[in-house]
C-alpha positions as a Python dict, from the first residue, in 0.01 Angstrom:
ca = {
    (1, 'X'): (0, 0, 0),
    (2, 'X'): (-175, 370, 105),
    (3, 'X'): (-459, 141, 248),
    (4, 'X'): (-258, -9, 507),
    (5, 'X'): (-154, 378, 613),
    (6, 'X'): (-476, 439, 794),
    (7, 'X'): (-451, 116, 983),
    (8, 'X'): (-104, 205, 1111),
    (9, 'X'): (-167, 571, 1172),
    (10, 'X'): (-499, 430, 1404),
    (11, 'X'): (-246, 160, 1614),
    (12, 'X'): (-11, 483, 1661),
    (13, 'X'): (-280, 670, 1785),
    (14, 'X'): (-380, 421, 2010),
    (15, 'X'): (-68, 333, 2136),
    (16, 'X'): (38, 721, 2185),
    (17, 'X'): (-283, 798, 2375),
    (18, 'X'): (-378, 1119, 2172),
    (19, 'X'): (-392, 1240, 1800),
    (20, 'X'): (-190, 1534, 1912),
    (21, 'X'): (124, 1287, 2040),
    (22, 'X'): (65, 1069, 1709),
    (23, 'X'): (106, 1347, 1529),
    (24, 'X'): (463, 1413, 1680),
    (25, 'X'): (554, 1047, 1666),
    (26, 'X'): (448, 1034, 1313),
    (27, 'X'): (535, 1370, 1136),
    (28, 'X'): (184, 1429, 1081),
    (29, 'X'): (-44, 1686, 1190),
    (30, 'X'): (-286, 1636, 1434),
    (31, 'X'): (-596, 1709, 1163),
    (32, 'X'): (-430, 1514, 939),
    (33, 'X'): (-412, 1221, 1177),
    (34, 'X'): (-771, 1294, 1262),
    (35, 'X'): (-888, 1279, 917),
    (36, 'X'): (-703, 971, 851),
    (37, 'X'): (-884, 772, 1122),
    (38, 'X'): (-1266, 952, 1016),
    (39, 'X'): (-1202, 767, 709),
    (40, 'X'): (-1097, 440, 852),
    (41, 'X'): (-1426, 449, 1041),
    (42, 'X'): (-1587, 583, 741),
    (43, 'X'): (-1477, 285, 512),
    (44, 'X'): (-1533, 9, 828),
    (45, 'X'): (-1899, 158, 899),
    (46, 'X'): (-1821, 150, 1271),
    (47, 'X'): (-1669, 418, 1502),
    (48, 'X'): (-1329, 286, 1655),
    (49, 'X'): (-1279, 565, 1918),
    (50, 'X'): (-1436, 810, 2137),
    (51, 'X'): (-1266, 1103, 2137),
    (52, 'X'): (-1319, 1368, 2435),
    (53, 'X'): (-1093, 1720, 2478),
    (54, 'X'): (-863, 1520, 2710),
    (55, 'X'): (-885, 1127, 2607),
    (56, 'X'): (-911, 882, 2360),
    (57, 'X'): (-1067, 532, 2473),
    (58, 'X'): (-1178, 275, 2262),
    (59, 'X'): (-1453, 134, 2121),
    (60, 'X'): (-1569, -230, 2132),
    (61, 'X'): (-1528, -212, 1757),
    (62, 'X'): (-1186, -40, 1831),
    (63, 'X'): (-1077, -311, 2103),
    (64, 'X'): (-1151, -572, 1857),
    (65, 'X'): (-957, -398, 1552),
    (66, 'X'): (-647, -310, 1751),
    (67, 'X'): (-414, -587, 1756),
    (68, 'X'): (-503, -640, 1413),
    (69, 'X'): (-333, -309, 1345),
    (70, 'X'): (-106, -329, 1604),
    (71, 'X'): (76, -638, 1480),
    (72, 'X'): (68, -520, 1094),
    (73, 'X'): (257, -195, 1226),
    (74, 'X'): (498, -441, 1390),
    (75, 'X'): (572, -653, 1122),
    (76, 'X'): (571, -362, 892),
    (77, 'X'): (866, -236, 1134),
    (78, 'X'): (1015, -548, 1160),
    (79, 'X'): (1088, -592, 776),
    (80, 'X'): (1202, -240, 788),
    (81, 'X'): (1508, -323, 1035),
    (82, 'X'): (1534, -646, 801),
    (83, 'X'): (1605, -384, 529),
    (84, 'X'): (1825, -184, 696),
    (85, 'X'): (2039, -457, 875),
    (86, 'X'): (2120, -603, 514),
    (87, 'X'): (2198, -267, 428),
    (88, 'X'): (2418, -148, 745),
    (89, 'X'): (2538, -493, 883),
    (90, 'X'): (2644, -838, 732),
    (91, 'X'): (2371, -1125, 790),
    (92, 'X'): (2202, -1358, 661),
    (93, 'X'): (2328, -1660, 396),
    (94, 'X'): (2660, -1546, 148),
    (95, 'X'): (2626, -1757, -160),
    (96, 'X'): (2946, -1769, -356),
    (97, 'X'): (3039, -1977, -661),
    (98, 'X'): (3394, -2040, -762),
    (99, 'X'): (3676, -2334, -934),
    (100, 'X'): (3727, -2583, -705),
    (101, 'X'): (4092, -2460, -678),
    (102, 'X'): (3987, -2146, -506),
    (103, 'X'): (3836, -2335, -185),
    (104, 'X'): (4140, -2233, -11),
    (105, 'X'): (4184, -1897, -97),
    (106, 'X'): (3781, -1849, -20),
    (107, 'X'): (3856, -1986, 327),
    (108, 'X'): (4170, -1707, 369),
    (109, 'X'): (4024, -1470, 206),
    (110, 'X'): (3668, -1470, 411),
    (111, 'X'): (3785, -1627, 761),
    (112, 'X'): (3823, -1262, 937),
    (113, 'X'): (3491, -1144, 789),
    (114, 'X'): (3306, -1471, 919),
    (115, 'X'): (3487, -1402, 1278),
    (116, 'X'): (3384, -1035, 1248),
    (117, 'X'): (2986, -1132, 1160),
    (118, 'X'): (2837, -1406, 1406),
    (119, 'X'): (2522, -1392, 1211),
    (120, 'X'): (2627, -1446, 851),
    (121, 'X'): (2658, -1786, 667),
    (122, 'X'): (2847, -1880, 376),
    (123, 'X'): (2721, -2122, 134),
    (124, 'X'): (3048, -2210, -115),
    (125, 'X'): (2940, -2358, -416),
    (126, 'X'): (3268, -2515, -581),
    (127, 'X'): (3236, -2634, -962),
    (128, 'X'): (3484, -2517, -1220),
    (129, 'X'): (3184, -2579, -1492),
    (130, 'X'): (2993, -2304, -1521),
    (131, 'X'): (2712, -2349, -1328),
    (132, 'X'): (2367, -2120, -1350),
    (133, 'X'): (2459, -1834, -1112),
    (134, 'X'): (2053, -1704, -1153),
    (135, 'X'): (1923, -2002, -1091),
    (136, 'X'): (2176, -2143, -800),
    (137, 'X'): (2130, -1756, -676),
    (138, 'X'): (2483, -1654, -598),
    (139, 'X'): (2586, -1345, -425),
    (140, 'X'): (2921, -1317, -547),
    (141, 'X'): (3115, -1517, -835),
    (142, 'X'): (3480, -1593, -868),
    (143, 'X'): (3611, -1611, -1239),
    (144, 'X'): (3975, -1672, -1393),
    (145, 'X'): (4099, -1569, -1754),
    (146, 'X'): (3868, -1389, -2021),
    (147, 'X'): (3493, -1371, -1940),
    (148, 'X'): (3269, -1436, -2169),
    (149, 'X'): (2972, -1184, -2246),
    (150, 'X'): (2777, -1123, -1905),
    (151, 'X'): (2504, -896, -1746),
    (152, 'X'): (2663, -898, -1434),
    (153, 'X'): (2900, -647, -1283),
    (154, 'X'): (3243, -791, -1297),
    (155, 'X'): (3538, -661, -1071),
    (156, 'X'): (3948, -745, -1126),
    (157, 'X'): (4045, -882, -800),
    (158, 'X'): (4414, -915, -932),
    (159, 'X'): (4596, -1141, -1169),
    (160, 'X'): (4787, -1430, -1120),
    (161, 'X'): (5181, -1478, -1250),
    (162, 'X'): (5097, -1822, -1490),
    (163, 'X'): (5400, -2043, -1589),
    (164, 'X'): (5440, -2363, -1792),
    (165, 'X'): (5543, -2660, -1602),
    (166, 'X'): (5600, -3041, -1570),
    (167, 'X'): (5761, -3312, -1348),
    (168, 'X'): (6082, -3377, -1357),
    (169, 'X'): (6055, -3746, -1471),
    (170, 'X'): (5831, -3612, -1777),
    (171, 'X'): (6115, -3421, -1899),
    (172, 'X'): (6367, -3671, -1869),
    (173, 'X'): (6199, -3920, -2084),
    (174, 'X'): (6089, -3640, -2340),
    (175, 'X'): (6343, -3406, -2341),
    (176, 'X'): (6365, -3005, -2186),
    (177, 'X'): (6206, -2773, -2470),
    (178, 'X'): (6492, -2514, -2584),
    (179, 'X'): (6222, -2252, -2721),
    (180, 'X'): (5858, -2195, -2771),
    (181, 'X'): (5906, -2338, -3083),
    (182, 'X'): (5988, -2690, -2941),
    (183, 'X'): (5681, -2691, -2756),
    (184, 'X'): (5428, -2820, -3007),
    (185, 'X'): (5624, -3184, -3019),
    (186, 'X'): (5560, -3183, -2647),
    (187, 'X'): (5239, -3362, -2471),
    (188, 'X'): (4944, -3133, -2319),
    (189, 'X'): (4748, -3120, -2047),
    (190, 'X'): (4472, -2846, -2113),
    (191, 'X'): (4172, -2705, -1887),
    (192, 'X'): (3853, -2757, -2085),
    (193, 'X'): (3661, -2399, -2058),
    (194, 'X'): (3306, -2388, -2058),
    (195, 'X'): (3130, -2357, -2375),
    (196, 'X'): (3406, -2577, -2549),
    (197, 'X'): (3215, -2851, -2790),
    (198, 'X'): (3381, -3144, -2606),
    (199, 'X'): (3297, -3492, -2778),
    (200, 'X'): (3562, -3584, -3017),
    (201, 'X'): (3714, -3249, -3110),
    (202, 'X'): (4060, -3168, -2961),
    (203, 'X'): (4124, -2879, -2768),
    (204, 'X'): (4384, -2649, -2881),
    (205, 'X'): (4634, -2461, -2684),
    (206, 'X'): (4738, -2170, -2824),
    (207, 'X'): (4985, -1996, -2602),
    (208, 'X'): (5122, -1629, -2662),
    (209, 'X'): (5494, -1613, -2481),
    (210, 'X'): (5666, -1297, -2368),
    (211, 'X'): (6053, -1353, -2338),
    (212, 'X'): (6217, -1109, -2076),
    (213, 'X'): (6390, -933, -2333),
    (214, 'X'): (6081, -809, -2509),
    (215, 'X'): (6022, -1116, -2781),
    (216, 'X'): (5713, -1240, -2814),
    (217, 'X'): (5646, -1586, -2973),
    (218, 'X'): (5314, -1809, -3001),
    (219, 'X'): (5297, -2147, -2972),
    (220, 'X'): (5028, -2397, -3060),
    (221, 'X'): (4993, -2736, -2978),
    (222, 'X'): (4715, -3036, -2976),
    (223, 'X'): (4601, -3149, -2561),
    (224, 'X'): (4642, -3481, -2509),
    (225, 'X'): (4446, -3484, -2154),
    (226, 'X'): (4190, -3277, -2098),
    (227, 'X'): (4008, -3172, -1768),
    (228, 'X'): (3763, -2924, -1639),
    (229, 'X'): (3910, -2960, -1292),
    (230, 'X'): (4239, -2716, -1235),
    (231, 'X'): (4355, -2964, -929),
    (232, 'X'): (4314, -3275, -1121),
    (233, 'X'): (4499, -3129, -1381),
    (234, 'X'): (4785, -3006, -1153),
    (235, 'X'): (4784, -3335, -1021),
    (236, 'X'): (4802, -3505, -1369),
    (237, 'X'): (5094, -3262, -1449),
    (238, 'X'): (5289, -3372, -1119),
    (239, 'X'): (5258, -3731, -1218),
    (240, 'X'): (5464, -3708, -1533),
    (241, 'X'): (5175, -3679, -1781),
    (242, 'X'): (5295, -3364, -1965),
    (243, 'X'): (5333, -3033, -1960),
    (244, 'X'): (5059, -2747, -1835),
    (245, 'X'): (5002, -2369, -1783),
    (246, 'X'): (5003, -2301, -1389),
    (247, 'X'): (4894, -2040, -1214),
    (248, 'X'): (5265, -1953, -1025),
    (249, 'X'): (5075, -1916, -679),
    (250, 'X'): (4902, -2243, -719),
    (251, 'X'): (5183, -2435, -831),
    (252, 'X'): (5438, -2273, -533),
    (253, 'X'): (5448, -2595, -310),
    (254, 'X'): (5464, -2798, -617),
    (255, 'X'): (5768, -2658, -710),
    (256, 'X'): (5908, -2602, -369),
    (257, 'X'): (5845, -2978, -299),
    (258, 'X'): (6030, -3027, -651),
    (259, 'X'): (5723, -3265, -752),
    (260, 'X'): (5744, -2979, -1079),
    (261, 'X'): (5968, -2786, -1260),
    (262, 'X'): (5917, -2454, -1462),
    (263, 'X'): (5940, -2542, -1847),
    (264, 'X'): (6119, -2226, -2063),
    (265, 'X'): (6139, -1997, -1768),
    (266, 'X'): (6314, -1778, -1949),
    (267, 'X'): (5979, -1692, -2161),
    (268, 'X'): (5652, -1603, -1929),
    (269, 'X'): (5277, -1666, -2045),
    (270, 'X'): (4969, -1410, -2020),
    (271, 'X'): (4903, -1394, -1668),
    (272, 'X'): (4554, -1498, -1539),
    (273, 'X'): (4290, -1228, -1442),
    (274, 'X'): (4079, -1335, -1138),
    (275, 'X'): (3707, -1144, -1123),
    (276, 'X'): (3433, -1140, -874),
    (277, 'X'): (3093, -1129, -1066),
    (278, 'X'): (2753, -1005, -871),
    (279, 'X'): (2441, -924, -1019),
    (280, 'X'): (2331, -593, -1146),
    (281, 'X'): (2107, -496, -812),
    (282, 'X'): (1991, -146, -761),
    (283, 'X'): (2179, -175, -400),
    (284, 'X'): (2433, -421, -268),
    (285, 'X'): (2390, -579, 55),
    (286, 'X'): (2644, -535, 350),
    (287, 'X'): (2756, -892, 313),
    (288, 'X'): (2856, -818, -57),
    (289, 'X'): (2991, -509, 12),
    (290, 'X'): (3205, -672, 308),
    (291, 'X'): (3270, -1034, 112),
    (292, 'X'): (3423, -797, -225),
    (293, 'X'): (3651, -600, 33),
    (294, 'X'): (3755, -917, 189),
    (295, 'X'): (3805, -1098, -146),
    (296, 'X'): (4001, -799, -308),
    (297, 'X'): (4226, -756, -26),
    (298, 'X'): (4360, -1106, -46),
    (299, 'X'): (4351, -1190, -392),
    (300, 'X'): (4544, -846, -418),
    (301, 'X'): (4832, -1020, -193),
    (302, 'X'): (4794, -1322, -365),
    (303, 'X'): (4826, -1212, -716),
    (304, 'X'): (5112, -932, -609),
    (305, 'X'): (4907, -668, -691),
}
């Protein structure tokens, strides 16, 4: 790009009316700005201005050369203040990815920062498979539970209070569990995570519970429905299908509304982490920056951090 210096320094120059004030508008010294143009002229084979003790004025070459200059200084200026207002100043499209059980959180969570910057956009992605986050080019990622191996930068938001529940008419016609040892003779509703090998294989629950006491008991058992959607399984759960591992802050109304009930509340599952992924950039744009404060301030309420 040092070829393109000359032409700017020359629309400067023009625009400023001498070397000498070019020179102050540009850092430079006024030789320096001299030489700069000499070798323009030098290179172009033509002379671009005729310089006097007190004026510069143009050539015909010069007139015609100009606005070429001129507008390459302006758009050279204009992606400059592109640069700087992703840097300083929220703009432009926000891509996030996340489950499909997070599009209300995502709305909470990002409403104040969308009233705060008229000129950014948010494109929500929602898709509890994992889709290509590269390829889809997402700013910012929302993940639950363990992540697997990843290049990006991942950052705990919080973690969410997780609970085993089912309906109330489920339990009537199967029993109530007495202890995590019951819980195997029980049916399962399971959320398929990505990279499982799906087809005919079942998917295995195995559940480590923490009494309040201290105990600590695992429990294993076989799914008998299995989704990759955490509202269709909720859903599945409330209509008497079996028993599944909530996250406490999804399943509030639920139980409020008594369309659930807590199963062994006595003894309390892992809880859930919840991470925002972004790519490993050498600097973070202002809507990242702003989105990730946004995000971590509600998810911290959420999950009672």
């Amino acid at each position: 790009m040092d070829e393109l210096k000359p032409l700017a320094i020359f629309a400067e120059t023009v625009d400023a009316g001498s070397m000498s004030a070019a020179a102050r508008r540009l850092g430079m010294s006024a030789s320096a700005v001299s030489q700069a143009i000499r070798a323009l002229e030098r290179q172009g084979g033509v002379t671009l201005l005729h310089r006097s003790t007190r004026k510069l004025a143009l050539t015909e070459a010069g007139q015609r050369y100009y606005p070429h200059c001129r507008r390459m200084l302006e758009a050279a200026r204009a992606a400059a203040d592109a640069l700087r207002q992703a840097r300083d100043a929220p703009t432009g499209e926000l891509r996030v990815a996340a489950p499909v059980g997070f599009a209300g959180h995502i709305a909470q969570a990002l409403a104040p920062l969308l009233a705060d910057a008229p000129l950014l956009r948010l494109r929500l992605l929602l898709d509890d498979a994992m889709i290509d986050l590269i390829g889809a080019r997402i700013d910012v990622a929302l993940r639950v539970g363990r992540l697997a191996d990843t290049n990006w930068i991942a950052r705990r938001l919080c973690d969410f209070d997780s609970l085993l529940c089912a309906a109330p008419a489920y339990l009537e016609r199967h029993g109530t569990p007495a202890g995590p040892r019951e819980l195997d003779a029980h049916q399962w509703l399971a959320l398929e995570r990505a990279g499982h090998a799906g087809g005919a294989q079942a998917v295995t629950l195995e559940l480590e519970l923490r009494a309040e006491d201290g105990r600590r008991e695992r429990a294993t058992a076989q799914a008998r429905i299995v989704s990759n959607n955490q509202v269709a399984l909720q859903q599945m759960c409330e209509q008497g299908l079996g028993i599944a591992r909530l996250a406490r802050v999804d399943a509030e109304p639920a139980l409020r509304q008594g369309l659930l009930v807590p199963v062994l509340p006595a003894w309390r599952p892992a809880s859930l982490p919840v991470w925002a992924l972004t790519p490993r950039r050498d600097g973070e744009e202002a809507k990242v920056r702003a989105a990730l404060a946004h995000l971590k301030r509600h998810f911290g309420a959420a999950g009672g951090d």
